[in-house]
N, C-alpha and C positions, 0 to 999 in steps of 0.2 A: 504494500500500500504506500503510497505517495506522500510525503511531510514536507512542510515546510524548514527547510535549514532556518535554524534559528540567525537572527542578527548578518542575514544574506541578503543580498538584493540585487538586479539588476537596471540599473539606467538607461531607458529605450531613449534613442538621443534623437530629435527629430528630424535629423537629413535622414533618407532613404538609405538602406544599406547597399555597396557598392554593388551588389548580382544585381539591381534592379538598372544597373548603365550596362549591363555586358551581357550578350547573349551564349556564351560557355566558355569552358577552358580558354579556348584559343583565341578570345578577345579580353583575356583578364590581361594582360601584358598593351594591351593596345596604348598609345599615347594618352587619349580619351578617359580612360578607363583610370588608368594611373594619378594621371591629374586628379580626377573625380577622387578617389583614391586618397590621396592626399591631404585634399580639404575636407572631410574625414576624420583622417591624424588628426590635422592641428586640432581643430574642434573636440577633440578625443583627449586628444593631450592636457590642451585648455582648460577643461573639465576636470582633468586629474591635477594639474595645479591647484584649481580652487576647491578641491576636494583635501591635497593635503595641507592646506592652509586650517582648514577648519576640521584637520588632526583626523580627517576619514579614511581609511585606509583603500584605495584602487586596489583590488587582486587579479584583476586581466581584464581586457578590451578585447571584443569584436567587429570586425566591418567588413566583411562579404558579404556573410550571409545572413545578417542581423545587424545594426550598429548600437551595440550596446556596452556600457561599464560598467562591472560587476563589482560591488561593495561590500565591504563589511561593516557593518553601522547598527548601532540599536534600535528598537520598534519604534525608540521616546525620536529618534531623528529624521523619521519616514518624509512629515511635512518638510522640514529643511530641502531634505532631501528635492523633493520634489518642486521647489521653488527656483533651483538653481537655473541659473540659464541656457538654455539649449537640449532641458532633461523632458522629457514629451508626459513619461508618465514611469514610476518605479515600481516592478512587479515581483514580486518573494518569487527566493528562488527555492526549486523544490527538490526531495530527494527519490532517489528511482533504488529499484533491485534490479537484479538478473531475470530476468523471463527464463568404421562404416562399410565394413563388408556387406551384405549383404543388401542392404539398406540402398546402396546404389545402384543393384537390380531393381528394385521395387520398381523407381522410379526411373528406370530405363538407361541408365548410365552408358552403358554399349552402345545404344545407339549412339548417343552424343560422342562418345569418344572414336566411332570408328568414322563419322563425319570429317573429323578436327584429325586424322592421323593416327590414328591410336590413344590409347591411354596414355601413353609417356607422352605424347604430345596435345593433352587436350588445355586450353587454357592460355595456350603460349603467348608471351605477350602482354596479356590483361594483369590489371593491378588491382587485388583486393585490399578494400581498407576493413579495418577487423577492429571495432570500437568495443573494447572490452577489458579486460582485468590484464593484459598484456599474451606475449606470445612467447614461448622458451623455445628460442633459435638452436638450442644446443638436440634438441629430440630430434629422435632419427624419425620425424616424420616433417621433418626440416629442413634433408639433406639431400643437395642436386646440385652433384657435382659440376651436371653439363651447362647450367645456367652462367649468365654472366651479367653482371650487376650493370643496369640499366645507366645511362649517361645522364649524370647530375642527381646522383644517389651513392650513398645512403644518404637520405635526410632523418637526423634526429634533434632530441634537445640536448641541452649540454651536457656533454659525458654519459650518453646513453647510445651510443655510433657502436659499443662492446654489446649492446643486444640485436646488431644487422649482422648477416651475412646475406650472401649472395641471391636466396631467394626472399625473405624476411627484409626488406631494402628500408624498410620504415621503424625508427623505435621511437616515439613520442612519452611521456610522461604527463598526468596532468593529477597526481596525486597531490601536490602543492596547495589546488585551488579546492580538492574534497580537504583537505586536513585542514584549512587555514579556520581560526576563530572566529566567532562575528564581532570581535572588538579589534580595534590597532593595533594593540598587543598581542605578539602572535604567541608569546610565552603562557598567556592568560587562559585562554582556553582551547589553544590548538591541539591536535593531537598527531606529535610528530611522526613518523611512518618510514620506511623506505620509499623514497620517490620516484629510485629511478623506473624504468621499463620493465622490469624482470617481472614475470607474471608468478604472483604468490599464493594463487588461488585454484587454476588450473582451468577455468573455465574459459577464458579468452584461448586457450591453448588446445583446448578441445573442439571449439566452435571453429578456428582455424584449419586444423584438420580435413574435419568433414568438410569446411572449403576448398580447400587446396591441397593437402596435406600428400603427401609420398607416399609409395609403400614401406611400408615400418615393418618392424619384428617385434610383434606382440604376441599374444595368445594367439589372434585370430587372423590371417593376412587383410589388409584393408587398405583403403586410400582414400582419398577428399573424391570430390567431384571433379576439378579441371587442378589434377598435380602437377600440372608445369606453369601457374599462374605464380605470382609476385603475390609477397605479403604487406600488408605498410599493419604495425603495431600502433595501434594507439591508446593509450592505460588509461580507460577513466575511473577503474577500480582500486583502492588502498590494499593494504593488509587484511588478514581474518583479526575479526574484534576490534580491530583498531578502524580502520576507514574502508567497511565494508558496504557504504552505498556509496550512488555518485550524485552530481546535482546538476542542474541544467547548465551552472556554467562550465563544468568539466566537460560535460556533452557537448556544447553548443561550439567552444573552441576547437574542440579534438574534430568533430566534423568540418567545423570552418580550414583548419590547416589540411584535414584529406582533400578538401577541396580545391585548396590551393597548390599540394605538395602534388595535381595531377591524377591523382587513384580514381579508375572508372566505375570502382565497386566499395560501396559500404555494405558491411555484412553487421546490421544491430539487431545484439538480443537485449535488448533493456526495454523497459517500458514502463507507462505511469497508467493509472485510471483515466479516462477522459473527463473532465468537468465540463467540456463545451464543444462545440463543432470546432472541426481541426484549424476550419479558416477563422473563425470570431472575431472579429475585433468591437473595440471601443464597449457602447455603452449594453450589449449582449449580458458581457462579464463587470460593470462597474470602471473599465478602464476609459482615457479619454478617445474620442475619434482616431480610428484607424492603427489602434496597439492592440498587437495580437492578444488574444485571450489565452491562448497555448503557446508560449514563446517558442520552445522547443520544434513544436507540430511546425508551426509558421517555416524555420531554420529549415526543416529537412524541407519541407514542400517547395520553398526558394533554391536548394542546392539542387532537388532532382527537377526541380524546373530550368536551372540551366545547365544542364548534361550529365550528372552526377546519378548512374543507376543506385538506388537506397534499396535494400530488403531489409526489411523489420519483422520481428516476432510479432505473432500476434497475441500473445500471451496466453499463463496457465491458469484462467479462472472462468475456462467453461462449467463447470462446477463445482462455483465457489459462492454461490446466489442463497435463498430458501434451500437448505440441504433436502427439502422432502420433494422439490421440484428440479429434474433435470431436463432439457438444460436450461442454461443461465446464458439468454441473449443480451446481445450490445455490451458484451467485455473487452472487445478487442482494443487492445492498449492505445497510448501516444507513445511514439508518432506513427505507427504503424497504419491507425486509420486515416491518417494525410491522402488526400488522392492521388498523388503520382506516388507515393511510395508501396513500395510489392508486400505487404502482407502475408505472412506465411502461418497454415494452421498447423495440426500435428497429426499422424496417421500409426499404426502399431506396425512392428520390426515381420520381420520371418523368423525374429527368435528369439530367445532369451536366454539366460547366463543362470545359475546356480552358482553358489561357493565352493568354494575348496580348501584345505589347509594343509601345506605344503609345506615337509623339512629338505630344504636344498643341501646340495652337497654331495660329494664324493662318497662320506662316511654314513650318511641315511641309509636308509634301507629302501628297496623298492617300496613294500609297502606304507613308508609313511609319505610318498612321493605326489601324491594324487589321494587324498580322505577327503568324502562325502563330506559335507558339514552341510547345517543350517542356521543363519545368520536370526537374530532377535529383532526387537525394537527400537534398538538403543540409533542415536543418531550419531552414528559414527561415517566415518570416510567412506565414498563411493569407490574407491580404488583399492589396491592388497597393500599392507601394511605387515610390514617384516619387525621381528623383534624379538630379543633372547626369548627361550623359557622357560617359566620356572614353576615346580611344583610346588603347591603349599605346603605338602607332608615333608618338604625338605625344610620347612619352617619351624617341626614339631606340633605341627596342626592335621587334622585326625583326615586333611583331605579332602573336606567338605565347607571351607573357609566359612564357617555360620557364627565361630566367636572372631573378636577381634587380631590382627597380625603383626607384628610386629611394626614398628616405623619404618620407613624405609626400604625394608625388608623386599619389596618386588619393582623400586626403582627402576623404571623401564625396559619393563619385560612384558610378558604376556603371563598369564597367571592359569596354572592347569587344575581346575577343580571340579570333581564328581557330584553331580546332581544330588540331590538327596536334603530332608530335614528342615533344611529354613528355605525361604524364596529365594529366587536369584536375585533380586535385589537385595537383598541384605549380602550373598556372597559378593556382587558388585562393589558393594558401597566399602565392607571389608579390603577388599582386595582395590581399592581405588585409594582409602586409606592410608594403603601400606604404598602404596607411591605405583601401584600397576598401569600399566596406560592399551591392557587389552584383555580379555577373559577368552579362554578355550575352554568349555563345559565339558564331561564328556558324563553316558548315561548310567545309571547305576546298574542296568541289567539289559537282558537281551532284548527288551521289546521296542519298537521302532523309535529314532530319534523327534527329540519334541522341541519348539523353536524358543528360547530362550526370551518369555517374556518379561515383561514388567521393569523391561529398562531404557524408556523412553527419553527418563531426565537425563541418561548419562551419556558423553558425547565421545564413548568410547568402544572400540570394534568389540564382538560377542559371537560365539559359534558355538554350538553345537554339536559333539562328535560321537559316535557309535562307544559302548563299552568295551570294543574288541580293539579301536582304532584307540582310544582312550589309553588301555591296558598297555599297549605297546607303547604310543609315546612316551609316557611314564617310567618305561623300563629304561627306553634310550636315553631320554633326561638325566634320569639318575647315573649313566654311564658316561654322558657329556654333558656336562652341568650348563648354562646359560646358551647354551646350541640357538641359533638362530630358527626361527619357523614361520611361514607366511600366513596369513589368512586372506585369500582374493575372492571379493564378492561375485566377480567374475571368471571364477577359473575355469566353469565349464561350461561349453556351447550348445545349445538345446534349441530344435524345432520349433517352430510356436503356430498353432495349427488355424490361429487366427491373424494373419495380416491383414494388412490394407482396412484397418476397422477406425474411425474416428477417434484419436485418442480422447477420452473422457476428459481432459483439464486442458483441452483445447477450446481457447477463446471462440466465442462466436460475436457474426453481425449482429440487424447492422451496426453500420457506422454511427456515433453518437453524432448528436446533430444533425447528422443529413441521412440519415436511416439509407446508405448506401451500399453496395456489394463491396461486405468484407469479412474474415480474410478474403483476399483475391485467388487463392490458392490453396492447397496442402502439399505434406511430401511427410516422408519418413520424419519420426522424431524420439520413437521409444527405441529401447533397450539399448542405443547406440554405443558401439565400441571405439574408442576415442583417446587419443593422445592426450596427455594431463601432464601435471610438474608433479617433479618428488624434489623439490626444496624443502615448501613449507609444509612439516603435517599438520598443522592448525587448522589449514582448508579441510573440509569436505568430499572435495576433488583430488585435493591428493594422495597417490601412489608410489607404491616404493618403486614398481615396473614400469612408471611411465605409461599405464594407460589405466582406463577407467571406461563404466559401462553408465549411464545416463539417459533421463528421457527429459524432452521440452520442446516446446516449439523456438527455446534459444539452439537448439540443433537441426531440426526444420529447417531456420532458415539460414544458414551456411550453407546446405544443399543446394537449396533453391539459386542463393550467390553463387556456387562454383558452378549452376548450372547456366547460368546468367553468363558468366563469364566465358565460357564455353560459347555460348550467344553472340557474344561480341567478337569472340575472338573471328569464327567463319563470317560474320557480319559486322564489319568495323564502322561501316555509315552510319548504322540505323541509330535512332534517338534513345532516350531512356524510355519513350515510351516505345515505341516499337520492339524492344526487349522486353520488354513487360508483356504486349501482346502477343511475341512468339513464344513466354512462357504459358502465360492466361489461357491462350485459344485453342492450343494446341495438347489440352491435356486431358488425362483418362478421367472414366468415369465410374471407375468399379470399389469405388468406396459407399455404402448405402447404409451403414448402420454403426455404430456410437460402440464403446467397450460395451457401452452400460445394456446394450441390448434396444437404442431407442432407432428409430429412420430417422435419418438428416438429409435436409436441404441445401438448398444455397446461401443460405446464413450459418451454415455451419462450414461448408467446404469450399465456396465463392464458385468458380469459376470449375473445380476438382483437382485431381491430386498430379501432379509434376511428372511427365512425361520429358525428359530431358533432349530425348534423340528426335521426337516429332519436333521441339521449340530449336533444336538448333539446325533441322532444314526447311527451318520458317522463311515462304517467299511471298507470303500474302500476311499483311500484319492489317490488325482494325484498331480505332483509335475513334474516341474510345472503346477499350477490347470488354469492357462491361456496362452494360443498361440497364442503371439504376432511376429510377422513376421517385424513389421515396416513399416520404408518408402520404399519399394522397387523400383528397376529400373531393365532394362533389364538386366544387371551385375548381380544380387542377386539372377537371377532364374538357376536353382532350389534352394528352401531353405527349410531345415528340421530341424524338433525339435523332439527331445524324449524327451515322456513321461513316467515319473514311475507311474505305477500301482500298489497303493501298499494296500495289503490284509490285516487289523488289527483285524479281526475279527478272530471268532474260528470255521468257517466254510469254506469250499471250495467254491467259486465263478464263476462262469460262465456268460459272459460278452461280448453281442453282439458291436458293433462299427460300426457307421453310422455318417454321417455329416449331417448337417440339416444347408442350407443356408441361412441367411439372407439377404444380399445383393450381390447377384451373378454377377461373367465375364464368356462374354463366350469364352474369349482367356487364363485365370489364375484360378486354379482348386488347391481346398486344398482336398486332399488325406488321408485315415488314415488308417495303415496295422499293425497286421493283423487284419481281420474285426471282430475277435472273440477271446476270453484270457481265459482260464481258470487257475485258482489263486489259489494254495493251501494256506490254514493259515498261516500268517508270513511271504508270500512269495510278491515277487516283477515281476508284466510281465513289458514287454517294448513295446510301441506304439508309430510307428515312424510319425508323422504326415507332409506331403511333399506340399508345394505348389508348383506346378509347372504350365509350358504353355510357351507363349508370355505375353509380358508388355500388360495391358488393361489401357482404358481410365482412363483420373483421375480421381480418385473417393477414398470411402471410400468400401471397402468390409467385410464382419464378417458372422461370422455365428455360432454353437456351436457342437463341437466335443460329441458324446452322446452315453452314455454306459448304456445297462438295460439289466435287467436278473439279477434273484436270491432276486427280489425283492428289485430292487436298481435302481435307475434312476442319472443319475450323466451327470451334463451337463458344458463342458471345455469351453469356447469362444473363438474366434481367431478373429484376426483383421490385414489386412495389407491396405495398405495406398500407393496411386499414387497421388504425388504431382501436381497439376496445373500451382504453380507460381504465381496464381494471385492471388493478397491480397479482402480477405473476410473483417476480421474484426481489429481493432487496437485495441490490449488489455495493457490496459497502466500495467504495472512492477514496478515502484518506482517513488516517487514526489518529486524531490528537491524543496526547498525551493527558490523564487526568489526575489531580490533587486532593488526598483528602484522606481524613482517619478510615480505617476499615470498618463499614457499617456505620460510617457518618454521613454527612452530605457530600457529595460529589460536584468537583467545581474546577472550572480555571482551563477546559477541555474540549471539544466538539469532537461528535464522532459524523462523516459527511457520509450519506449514499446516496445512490437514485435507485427510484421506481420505476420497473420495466414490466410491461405488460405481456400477455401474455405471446406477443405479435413479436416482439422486441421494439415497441415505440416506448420510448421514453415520457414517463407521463410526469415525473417530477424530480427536482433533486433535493 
């Protein structure tokens, strides 16, 4: 959930920001543009002068793709604030979270690689920017030898050039601007961090992968999507505990310099709650004329409007609403429901992973090489963690760790104790005590293993292992005392007899605001097998083996990006939208129902699920490649949208038009003329698409606009929406923080939601 940083702000300055004088990359350097550019600066500068005159602290300026100065100031200074000269309106700034073997079949991968060259040559060329907790250039899912670092790279910030190589050309930092205080003093309540690039989390390093990523030496052989593409890092995440969100101005800058440093791909898994339509401004949200409501939304919407491909998650609270109602419409995050940005939902693997717990080594035995386990509650790392260990009977304890253990005593180890007597939480909390930082259980007798409950509070690894597997480690222990042992939650690979199913905590439409098609797409996003760091174990993510098994739509959408990239690479002309539309239009339709057992629409999977090898021999793109109609009422009818037809190819086209309903009215009819296009090379038809009728009941309608002939099938969506009124689900928006004796009055706090109906129209916030 979304907060406000306390004693943050930003300074929307009233010039225009510079994207609005350039029309992409290739005119930011223009004479025009620079100058524009400039007066800017000074006016930028100017402002930070009379800001430290009156002891406020500047923490970073923007002027692409926003022209804004980001503060640290107290709530008591907001009006000051806001009187200065040249400052249009100051808006708090907010704090965000985080939103492939096999996985690349799903979604067609082959095709697209055997388009581009092969696998080893899919992506070549293209530059992904990867906005996230950093990238560890040192993993062998990092390493290409044959690449060679691009002319006027590596670009980083200072003293962060030690986290590029060759494919990896970008290390940026922007830990600085999350850790700094909301007072001048940065001693007062900063929280200081490593800054540089290295990613400590492991997540920016997993999302990379599945973009780009090599083939590696993991458990499982796997690769990104386009593994010959360029990486650019850009860290907008801190440490575990210490600066584990980001804020809008960490985001807004890291995108503003991918922008500039060139990169044709942003791959973002972050996201906030929507509070308003992505475009809002002014007096929507209480701001003055023409200041974004969604400062963030605004950023990315300006960067992919002038050539900058963006994929965004669409985040993980398709059910996260009324828990007694699935699903939970209009969750899809910011900025992901921005309209030029690509949207990505989530879909289930071809597999899944089981534990294991492994003693490596020459001196192990076969049998302790590969032990069944089953993993608990407890909220420990997604990845295997290695670690001496140690029996408790080697304590003088009866082996059942249920009294207390010595101090000290299992100092970073794993701790081997037999089921039995008290709860495993109390053997937990014992053995946690004594300084353990993992439990291996094993069962008091021959009858099947049982999953180590009741250790939810504790944020350490737990396994469960047979009495027979039990028996033997304990003998080997005792003959090699602190022996090292693994536990990986993924050690072993398993079928999974249900793919292609909606993942269940995948965001749904529409779009807040504009009740639009969103997500625009799906692709894989469970069980995914993935590159991670083994620096920090504090993370989550981190692993002792350098990989980890993960589900989200922050994994979705790297996919969708290396398949984007792949896009570009065969098709280096086409716009950020026509990328979007030879993902969009050209993809399957064999996802039809939720984990949960429910049918989903086009407010669940937009457009359908990622076809990689049809989007990248895309020679007819539409624009818009989705036909969104909204909330309609009887006022709105008739409503029409053109779309362009546009021919990239070097053949002529011929292109029948049909509608194919999916959820039909029989009083409101979507129409598409004329029913047949013929397309010379280069050229562009126009297809008016008309809803017309009577208002119908409320409900949700969709269906998909569809053009074939010439050896082309290309399918548009449309979606329009009759609100009910009546509140479906309550999807909470942001958590203030609240003050107050236990079972007193409760004060000093807001908790924000909105009411979505059962349509997914937003009926209030």
């Amino acid at each position: 959930m979304a907060q406000y940083a306390a004693g943050r702000y930003a300074l929307i300055l009233e010039d225009p920001p510079v994207s609005s004088q350039i029309t992409g990359h290739n005119t930011l350097r223009t004479a025009a543009a620079m100058q524009y550019a400039q007066q800017v600066e000074a006016r930028q500068q100017s402002l930070v002068r009379e800001l430290a005159g009156r002891g406020i602290t500047a923490t970073s300026r923007v002027s692409t793709l926003a022209n804004a100065v980001f503060v640290a100031a107290p709530k008591s200074r907001v009006a000051e604030l806001q009187s200065l000269p040249g400052v249009k309106a100051v808006v708090p700034v907010r704090i965000y979270t985080r939103k492939l073997n096999r996985a690349t079949q799903l979604v067609n991968a082959p095709g697209a690689w055997s388009l581009s060259g092969g696998q080893d040559n899919a992506g070549t060329g293209v530059k992904i920017a990867v906005l996230d907790t950093g990238i560890d250039q040192n993993h062998p899912a990092f390493q290409d030898s044959s690449l060679a670092m691009p002319a006027g790279y590596p670009l980083c910030s200072p003293g962060d050039c030690a986290y590029t190589n060759n494919k990896v050309i970008v290390a940026r930092s922007y830990v600085k601007l999350v850790a700094a205080g909301s007072s001048s003093d940065p001693t007062a309540d900063s929280r200081p961090d490593d800054y540089s690039a290295r990613d400590r989390m492991g997540h920016g390093t997993a999302a990379a992968s599945v973009a780009a990523g090599t083939s590696n030496g993991g458990t499982v052989t796997a690769s990104g999507m386009a593994p010959k593409a360029y990486l650019g890092n850009y860290k907008i995440y801190g440490s575990p505990y210490v600066n584990d969100g980001t804020t809008d101005e960490a985001i807004i800058n890291a995108l503003n310099d991918a922008f500039n440093d060139g990169m044709d791909i942003v791959s973002f898994s972050t996201g906030a709650p929507a509070f308003s339509g992505p475009l809002d401004k002014g007096a929507v949200c209480g701001n003055p004329d023409g200041v974004p409501c969604d400062l963030m939304a605004q950023a990315f919407e300006n960067a992919a409007a002038k050539g900058l491909i963006i994929v965004a998650a669409a985040g993980n609270e398709g059910d996260s609403g009324d828990t007694s109602t699935y699903p939970t419409f209009g969750t899809v995050a910011s900025p992901a429901f921005a309209p030029s940005v690509i949207a990505v939902g989530a879909t289930t693997n071809s597999h899944t992973f089981t534990p294991l717990v492994t003693v490596p080594g020459s001196d192990a035995p076969s049998s302790l090489k590969a032990i069944a386990a089953l993993t608990g509650d407890s909220s420990a790392t997604l990845g295997a963690v290695s670690l001496p260990m140690r029996d408790v009977t080697s304590l003088g304890n009866d082996g059942l760790a249920c009294a207390s253990l010595p101090a000290h005593s299992l100092d970073g180890t794993f701790a081997l104790i037999q089921r039995g007597t008290c709860y495993f939480a109390d053997k937990m909390s014992n053995a946690y005590a004594a300084g353990a930082m993992g439990v291996i259980f094993y069962m008091a007798d021959d009858t099947a293993m049982i999953n180590p409950g009741g250790l939810s509070s504790y944020s350490l690894p737990a396994a469960m292992i047979s009495l027979a597997d039990g028996t033997a480690m304990k003998q080997f222990i005792a003959a090699n005392p602190n022996h090292l042992v693994t536990l990986n939650p993924a050690g072993v690979e398993h079928d999974y007899s249900s793919p292609n199913l909606l993942s269940g905590y995948s965001s749904l439409g529409p779009a807040t605001g504009t009740s639009a098609i969103k997500p625009d797409l799906v692709a894989t996003g469970s069980d995914m097998y993935m590159a991670t760091q083994s620096y920090d174990p504090l993370s989550e993510m981190y692993s002792s083996d350098g990989y980890v098994v993960a589900n989200g739509t922050s994994f979705s959408t790297p996919m969708v990006a290396g398949a984007a990239a792949v896009v570009k690479q065969l098709h280096p002309g086409f716009t950020p939208a026509q990328v979007r539309s030879a993902l969009v239009n050209a993809t399957t339709h064999d996802v039809s129902l939720s984990e949960y057992g429910t049918a989903v629409d086009i407010r669940s999977l937009g457009a359908g699920k990622l076809d990689a090898g049809a989007a990248a021999a895309a020679a007819v793109t539409l624009s818009p490649s989705s036909v969104s109609f909204g909330a309609i009422t009887s006022t709105t009818l008739p409503s029409t949208i053109t779309v362009d037809v546009i021919n990239t190819g070097s053949s002529t086209v011929t292109l029948a038009v049909s509608i194919v309903t999916e959820t039909s009215s029989s009083t409101a009819q979507v129409a598409a003329t004329p029913q047949s296009l013929n397309i010379t090379p280069g050229s562009t038809a126009k297809l008016t698409v008309t809803l017309s009728g009577t208002l119908p009941a409320a409900g949700s309608y969709s269906g998909n606009i569809v053009l074939t002939g010439s050896g082309l099938t290309l399918k548009a969506p449309y979606l329009f929406l009759v609100g009910s009124g009546v509140a479906a689900n309550i999807v909470p928006l942001a958590n203030g923080y609240f003050e107050g004796p236990v079972g007193g009055n409760i004060y000093g706090g807001v908790v924000a939601f909105r009411l979505i109906d059962a349509n997914g129209v937003a009926v209030a916030n």
